[in-house]
N, C-alpha and C positions, 0 to 999 in steps of 0.2 A: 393521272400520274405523268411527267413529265418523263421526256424516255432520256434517258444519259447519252453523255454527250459520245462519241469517239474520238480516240485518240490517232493519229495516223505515224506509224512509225518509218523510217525509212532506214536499213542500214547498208553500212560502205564495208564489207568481211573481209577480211586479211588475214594470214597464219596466225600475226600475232598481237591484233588490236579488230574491234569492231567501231567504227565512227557511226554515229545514229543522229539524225535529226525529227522534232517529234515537232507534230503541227495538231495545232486543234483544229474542229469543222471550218470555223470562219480562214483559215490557212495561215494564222501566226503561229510562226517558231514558238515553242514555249520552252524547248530544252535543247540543248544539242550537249553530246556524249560520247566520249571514247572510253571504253572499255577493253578489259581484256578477251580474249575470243577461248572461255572458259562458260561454262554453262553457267555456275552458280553468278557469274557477272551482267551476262545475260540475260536469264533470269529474272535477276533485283533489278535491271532496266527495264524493262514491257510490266512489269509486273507492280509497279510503282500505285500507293494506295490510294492516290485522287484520279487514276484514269479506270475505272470499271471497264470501262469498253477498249481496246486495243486491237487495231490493225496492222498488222507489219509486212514489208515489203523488202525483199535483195535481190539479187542479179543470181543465177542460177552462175555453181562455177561447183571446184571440188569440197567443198564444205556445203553444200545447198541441202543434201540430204540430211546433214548431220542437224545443221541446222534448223530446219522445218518440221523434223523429229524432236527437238528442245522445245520447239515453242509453240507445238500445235495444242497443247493441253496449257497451255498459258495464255495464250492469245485469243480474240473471237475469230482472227480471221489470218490466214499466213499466205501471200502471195511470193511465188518463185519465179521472176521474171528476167526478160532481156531489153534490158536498154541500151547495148552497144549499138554502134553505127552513127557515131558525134562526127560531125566534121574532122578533118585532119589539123583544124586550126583551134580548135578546142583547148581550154585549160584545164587538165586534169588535173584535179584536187576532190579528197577524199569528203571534206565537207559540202562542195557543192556537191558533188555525187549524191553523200545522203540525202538532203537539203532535195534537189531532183526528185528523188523516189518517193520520200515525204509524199511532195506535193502533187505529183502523177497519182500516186495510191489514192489519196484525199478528191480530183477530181475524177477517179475512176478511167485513166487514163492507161493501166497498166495489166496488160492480161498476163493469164499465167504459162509459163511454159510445159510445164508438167504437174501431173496430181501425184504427189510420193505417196507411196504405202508406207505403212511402219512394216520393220521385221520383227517376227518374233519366233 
């Protein structure tokens, strides 16, 4: 049996939008997405019914916990990372940001900063 493929997600969190970019193994885009930063939207993105396997990746900030508590039962695998420290001459835009994390996730480029517990 051949093993499914993974999906690598990358998203860019904000109060009030999540920007996502989603790369298969071989490292083409196959999706990019802004959504609302509401669970059920959330959700229906990683959870999409042709990607079985699902990797996701964001930047540790004040929604990290909330977040990696939405999508640890959704996802194979949830990384809490820090990729600050770009140059000062850097272009900050939220789609290369996603777009960035994608593809550091997909090479294994991105460690985690922390392991969250759930509360209960």
């Amino acid at each position: 049996m051949k093993q499914q493929a993974i999906h690598f997600v990358g998203l860019d969190v904000h109060q009030s939008t999540v920007v996502a970019s989603v790369r298969n193994e071989s490292g083409k885009v196959v999706m990019k997405a802004t959504v609302p930063t509401e669970e059920k939207a959330i959700v229906a993105l990683v959870r999409n019914a042709s990607w079985p396997r699902v990797h996701v990746a964001f930047e540790e900030g004040t929604q990290a916990q909330w977040l990696h508590d939405v999508l640890t039962d959704q996802v194979e695998r949830v990384v809490v990372c820090n990729v600050r420290g770009k140059g000062p001459l850097a272009n900050k835009d939220d789609r290369i940001d996603a777009d960035g994390i994608s593809e550091k996730l997909r090479m294994g480029g991105l460690k985690p900063v922390f392991t969250a517990h759930r509360r209960f």
